[in-house]
N, C-alpha and C positions, 0 to 999 in steps of 0.2 A: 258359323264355323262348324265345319262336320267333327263330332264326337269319334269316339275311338268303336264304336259300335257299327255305325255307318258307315265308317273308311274298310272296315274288316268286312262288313256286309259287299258292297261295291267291290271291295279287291278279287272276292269269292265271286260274283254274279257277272261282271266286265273282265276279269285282269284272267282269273281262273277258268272259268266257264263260257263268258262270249255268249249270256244268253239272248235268243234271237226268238223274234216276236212268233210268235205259235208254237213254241216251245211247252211241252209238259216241264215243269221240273219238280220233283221230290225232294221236297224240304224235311230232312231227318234229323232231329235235334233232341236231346236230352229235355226235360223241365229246367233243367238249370241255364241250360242254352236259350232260352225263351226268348231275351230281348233282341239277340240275334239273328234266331230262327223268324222271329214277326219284321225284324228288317230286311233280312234277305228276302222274301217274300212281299214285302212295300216295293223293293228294287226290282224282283222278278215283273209284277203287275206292271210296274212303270216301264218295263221296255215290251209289253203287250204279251206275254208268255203266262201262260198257267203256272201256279204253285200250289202242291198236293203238298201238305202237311202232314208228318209222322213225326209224333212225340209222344218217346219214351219216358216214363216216370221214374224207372229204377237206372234209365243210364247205361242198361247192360249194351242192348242192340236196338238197332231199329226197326228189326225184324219181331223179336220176341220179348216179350219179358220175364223177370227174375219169377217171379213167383208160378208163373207157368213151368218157367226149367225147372225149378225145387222138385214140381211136383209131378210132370211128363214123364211116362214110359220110354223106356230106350226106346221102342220102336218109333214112335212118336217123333222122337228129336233125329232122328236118322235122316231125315230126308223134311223140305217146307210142307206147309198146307196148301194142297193145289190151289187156294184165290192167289196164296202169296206169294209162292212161285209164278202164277201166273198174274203178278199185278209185275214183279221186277223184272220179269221177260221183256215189258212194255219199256222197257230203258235199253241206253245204248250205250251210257256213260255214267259215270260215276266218281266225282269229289269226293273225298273223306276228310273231314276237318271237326272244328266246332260243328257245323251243322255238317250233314251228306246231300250232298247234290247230286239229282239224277236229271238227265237229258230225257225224254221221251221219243222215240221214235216216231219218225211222220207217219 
């Protein structure tokens, strides 16, 4: 019997996304997110598509975290860090839920 974890991973990976095999996708989830983010990612592998994990500790974003903002220069927070802007360029779509789902471009 699928748990309440796996039905939410699958709804996100099939019903949401449609992920198709050579697929990037960007798994972004919280620490709290964990059991979901590591199933969405069992789901992503099983239908042959990549899953790039990002997780956050503080929950803030899946971009930066809390103790970096605390302590970043306005100029700093103005604008990403060129890898990271240029790691989310590499996507073409994007889920927001429990976990963030990014597509990767062919």
């Amino acid at each position: 019997m699928e748990n309440r974890i796996q039905a939410y991973a699958r709804l996100l990976v099939d019903d949401c996304v449609d992920v198709q095999p050579g697929w990037q996708v960007l798994v972004a989830a919280s620490a709290l997110a964990r059991p979901l983010a590591e199933e969405v990612m069992r789901q992503v592998a099983a239908r042959r598509a990549h899953a790039i994990p990002r997780i956050s500790f503080s929950g803030v974003s899946a971009v930066v975290e809390l103790p970096w903002l605390q302590e970043a220069p306005l100029e700093l927070l103005a604008e990403l860090a060129p890898v990271e802007r240029h790691l989310l360029e590499q996507f073409e779509d994007f889920l927001y839920g429990a976990c963030l789902l990014a597509i990767g471009k062919d």
